[in-house]
N, C-alpha and C positions, 0 to 999 in steps of 0.2 A: 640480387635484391630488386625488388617490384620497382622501379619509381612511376612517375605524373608521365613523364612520357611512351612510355611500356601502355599505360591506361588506355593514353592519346589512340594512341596508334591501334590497339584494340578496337576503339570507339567509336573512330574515325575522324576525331576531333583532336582538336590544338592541346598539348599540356594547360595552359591558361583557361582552355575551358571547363577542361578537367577540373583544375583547382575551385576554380567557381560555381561551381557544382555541391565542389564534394565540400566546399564551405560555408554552401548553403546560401548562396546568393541567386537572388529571384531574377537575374534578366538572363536566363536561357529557357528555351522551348519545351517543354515539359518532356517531350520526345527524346530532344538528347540528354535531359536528366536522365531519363531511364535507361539509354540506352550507355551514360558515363557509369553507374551505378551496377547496372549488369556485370558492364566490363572489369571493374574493381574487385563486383564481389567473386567473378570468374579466375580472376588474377590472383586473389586472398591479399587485395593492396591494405595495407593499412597507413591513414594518413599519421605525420607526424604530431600530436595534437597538444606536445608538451612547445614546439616554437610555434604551431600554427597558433595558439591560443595567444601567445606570447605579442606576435606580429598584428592580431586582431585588435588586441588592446592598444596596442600602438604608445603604451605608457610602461613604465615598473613600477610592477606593484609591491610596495616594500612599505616595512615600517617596524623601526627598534633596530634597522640594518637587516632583517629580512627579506626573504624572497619570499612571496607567495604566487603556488597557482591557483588555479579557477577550477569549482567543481560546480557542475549544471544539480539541481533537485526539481524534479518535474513531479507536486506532490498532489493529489485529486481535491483537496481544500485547506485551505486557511483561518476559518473562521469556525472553525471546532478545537475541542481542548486536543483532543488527539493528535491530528494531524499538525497542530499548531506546533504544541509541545514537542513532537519527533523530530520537527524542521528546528526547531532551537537545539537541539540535541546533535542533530547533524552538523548544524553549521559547529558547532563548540570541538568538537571530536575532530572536524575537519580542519581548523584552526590551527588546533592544537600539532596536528602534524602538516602546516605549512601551506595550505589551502584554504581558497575563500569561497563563501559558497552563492552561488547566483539559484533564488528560489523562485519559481513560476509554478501559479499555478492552473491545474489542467481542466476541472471540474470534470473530468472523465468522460471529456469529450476528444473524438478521435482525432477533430479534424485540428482541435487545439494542440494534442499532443504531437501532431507532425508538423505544425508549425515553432512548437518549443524547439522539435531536436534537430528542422532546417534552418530557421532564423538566429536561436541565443544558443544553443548547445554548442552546434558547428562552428559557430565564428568565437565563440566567447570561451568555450571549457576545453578544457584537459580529458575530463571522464562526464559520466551522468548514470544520479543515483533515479530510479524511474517508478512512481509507483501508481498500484491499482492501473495498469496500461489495458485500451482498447484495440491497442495492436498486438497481433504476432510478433512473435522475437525473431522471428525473420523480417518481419518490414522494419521492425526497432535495428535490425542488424542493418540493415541496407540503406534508413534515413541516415544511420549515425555512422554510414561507412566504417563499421565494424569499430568505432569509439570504443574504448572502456565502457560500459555499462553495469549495474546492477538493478535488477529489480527487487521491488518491496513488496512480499503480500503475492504474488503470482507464483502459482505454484503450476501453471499450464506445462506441459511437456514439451521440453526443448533443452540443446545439448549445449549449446555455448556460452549462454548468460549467468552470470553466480545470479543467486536468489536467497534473500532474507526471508523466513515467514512467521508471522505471527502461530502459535500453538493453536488455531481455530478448531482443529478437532478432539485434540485431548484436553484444550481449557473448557469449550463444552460438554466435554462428557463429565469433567469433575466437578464441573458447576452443577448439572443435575444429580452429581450421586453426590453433592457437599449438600445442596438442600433437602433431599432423601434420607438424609443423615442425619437431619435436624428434627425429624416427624415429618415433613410435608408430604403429603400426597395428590393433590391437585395439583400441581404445576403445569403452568399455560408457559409458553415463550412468545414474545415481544420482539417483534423484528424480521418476521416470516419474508419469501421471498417474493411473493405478488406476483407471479407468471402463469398462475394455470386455477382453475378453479381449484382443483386440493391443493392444499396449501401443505401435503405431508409428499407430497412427493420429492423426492430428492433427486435428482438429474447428476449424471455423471459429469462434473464439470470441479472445477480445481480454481472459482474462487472462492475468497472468503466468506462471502455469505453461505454458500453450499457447503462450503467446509465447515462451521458452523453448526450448520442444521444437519451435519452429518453427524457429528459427536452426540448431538442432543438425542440424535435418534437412536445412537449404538448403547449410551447410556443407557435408555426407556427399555429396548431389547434385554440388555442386559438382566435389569431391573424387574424383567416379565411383565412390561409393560405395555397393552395395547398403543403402536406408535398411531394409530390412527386414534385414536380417541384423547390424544394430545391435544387439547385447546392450543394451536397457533393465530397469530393476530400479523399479518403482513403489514408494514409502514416503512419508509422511507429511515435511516439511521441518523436521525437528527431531534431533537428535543420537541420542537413545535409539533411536528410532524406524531411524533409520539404519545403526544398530552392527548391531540385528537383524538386517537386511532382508541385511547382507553373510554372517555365518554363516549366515542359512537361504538362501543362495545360492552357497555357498559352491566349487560346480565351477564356476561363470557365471564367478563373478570371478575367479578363476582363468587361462582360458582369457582374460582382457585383460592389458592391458600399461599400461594407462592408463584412469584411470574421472576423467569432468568429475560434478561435484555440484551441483545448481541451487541450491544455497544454501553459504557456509560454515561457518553449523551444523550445514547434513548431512555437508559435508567431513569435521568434526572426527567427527560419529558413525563417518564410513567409518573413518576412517583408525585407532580404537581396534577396530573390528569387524575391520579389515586384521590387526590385531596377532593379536587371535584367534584368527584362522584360521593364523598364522604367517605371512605375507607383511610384506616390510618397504618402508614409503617412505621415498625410492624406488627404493632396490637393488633390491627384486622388482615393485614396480607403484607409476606416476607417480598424485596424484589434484592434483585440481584445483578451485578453488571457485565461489562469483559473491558478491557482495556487496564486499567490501574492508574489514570492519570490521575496526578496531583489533587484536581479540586474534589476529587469522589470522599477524601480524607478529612474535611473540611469543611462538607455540605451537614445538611440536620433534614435526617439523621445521616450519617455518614456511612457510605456506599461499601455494603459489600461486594465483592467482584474477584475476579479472573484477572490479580493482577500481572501485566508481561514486564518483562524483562524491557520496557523500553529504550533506558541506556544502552543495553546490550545491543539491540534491532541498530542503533544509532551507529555505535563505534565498531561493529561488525561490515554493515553498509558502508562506513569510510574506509577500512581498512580492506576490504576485497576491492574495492574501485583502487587506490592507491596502488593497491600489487602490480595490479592487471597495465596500470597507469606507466608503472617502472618496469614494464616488459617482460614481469613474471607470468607470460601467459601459456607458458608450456606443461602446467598443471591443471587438473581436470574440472569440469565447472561444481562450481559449490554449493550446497542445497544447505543450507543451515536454518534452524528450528529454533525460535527464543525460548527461553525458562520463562517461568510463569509459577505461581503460587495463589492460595487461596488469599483472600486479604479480607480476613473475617470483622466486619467492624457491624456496625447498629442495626442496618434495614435487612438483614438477616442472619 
């Protein structure tokens, strides 16, 4: 068995500095972090993270005569119903089986994300559930000295991390063939990617946005549909962002019958940008969402969409960390896919 002195002695440093490293404490030299770091991941050390967590807290954490541990959520925002609603999910699911959840968030900045998983992961969690990351899962491996981990939403190619994903390319292909299905034939999508002047190009890449506009495109294929003569509108996934993107486009949308939204926070931005411009959902133009959160149900008119399985994404993401957590790691990394269903209501 590996232990802190095996490392040392690799490293050419103290076990003590070891530990202070791999716990993610700022007063060593960036040099010997890497070169403590190396030597771990050369060793295949894995820290102890159920006492080291234990010891960071320096307290018991208990209550009703429970023990609970610490699970890190490192989620890209807080201030949308989505991501909101998934972190309430997690924490409950994690609760539920003896875990508390410490939630930071990343805004999908890189240099945030390796500050989460050296400063509150390392000294404070057990596991870390990781989502939309701007890192490799090899640097995720080697911040978090090979920690339990799961990511959310990243479907990029790599062998050791389980991985939750939303159905981004089969919820948008059924969203274009459920509003297909309905008569529409103009349908624009809302939500394009902003990288290149065409905006129909699709890039070999395995996030969610691409994956996304991968389905919408296989559906139109499908369909016999020129994908290039798809009205796309690029904007930011967020409401404000949204409302804009429809009055400064305002002949585009127009000219559809039906606009699908890769999110339904950008739904709701379309559909007050719709008001706008005068167009009504959906007397004059169907929209459509993806996500399924709660308020889509609720709103006027209330949101058709692409709803996920979010509980599911939720109690799948605790229960792979927990496994991995209890030293079931000698089974293979886990690629699992959420259910999803149409959730046919008012605005189309």
């Amino acid at each position: 068995m590996v232990t802190m002195k095996d490392v040392g002695r690799e490293a050419g440093v103290s076990a003590m500095t070891v530990s202070n490293v791999l716990r993610g404490n700022t007063n060593v030299t960036p040099e010997t972090a890497r070169r403590v770091r190396e030597a771990a991941d050369k060793l295949h050390y894995r820290l102890n993270t159920t006492s080291l967590s234990a010891r960071s807290l320096r307290v018991s954490t208990s209550r009703g005569g429970r023990n609970f541990g610490t699970i890190g959520l490192a989620i890209f925002e807080l201030d949308r119903p989505y991501p909101s609603q998934l972190a309430s999910l997690i924490s409950q699911a994690a609760e539920k089986r003896g875990y508390q959840t410490v939630v930071q968030e990343t805004r999908i900045n890189a240099d945030n994300e390796r500050s989460i998983i050296e400063r509150v992961s390392n000294q404070f969690c057990d596991g870390l559930i990781f989502s939309s990351s701007r890192l490799s899962a090899a640097e995720i491996e080697q911040l978090s000295n090979h920690r339990p981990t799961v990511l959310l939403d990243d479907d990029r190619p790599q062998h050791d991390i389980d991985t939750i994903l939303t159905p981004s390319e089969a919820g948008a292909q059924a969203a274009i063939e459920y509003l297909w299905g309905t008569g529409k034939r103009r349908i624009g999508i809302i939500g394009g990617l902003g990288e290149s002047v065409d905006e129909h190009e699709t890039f070999n890449s395995n996030d969610t946005r691409h994956r996304r506009l991968m389905g919408c495109r296989n559906a139109f294929e499908s369909l016999g549909v020129d994908w290039m003569s798809v009205p796309i509108i690029a904007t930011p996934w967020n409401d404000v962002d949204a409302r804009k993107a429809i009055v400064a486009n305002g002949e585009l949308v127009r000219s559809c019958d039906a606009l699908f939204c890769m999110t339904d926070t950008t739904a709701f931005g379309v559909i007050r940008g719709l008001k706008d411009i005068g167009l009504s959902v959906p007397d004059d133009i169907a929209v459509m969402g993806f996500d399924g959160i709660e308020m889509g149900a609720i709103m006027t008119p209330s949101l058709t969409t692409v709803a996920v399985d979010i509980p599911m994404v939720a109690q799948q993401a605790v229960d792979l960390l927990i496994e991995r957590i209890d030293d079931e790691s000698d089974r293979d990394r886990q690629r699992i896919v959420a259910d999803f269903h149409i959730a046919q209501r008012e605005s189309a």
